[in-house]
C-alpha positions in Angstrom: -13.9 -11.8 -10.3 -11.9 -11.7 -7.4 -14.3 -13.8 -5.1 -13.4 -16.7 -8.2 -9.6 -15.8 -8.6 -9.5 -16.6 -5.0 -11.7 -19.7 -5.0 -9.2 -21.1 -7.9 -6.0 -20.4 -6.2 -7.2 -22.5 -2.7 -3.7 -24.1 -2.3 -2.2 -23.6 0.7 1.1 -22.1 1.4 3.2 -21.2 4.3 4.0 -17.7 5.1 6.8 -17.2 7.7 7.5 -14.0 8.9 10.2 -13.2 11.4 9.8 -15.6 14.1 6.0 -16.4 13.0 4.5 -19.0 10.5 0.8 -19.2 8.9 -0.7 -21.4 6.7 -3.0 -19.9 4.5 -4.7 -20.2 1.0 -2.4 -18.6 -2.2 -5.5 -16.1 -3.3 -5.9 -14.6 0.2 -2.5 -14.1 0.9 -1.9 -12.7 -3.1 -5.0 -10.1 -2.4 -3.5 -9.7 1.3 -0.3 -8.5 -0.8 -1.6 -6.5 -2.9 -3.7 -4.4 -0.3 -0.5 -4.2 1.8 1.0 -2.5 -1.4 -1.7 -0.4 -2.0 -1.5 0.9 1.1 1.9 1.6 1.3 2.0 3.1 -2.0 -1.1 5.8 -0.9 0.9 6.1 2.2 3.9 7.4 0.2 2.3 9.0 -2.3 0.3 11.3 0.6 3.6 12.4 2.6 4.7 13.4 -1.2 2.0 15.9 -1.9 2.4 17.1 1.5 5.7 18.0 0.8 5.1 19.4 -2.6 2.2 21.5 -1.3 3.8 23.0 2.0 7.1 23.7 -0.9 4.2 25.6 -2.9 3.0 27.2 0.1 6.7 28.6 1.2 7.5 30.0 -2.5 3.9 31.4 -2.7 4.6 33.6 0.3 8.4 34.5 -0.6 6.5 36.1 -4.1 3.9 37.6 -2.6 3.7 41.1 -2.0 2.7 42.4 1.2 
């Protein structure tokens, strides 16, 4: 499915970016979008449960009796 959303969206666009400028199809640069999100959602999502687990790990040993 995405192999044909990307062969029906073959228009291209211009992407500019700071001081850059590409031309490239609409699908790749939608699924290149939506991997960037992806990515920086797991990203996020990681350094969360990190947190959340190194939080658990501190109150575990504070009720712990040694």
């Amino acid at each position: 499915m995405l192999l044909v959303f990307i062969l029906q969206n073959l228009d291209s666009v211009t992407l500019e970016l700071f001081a850059w400028e590409f031309t490239v199809p609409l699908g790749v640069t939608l699924l290149f979008a939506a991997i960037a999100g992806a990515v920086i959602m797991a990203l996020v999502g990681g350094i969360r449960i990190l947190q959340i687990r190194r939080a658990a790990n501190r109150q575990r040993k504070l009720t712990t009796p040694s």
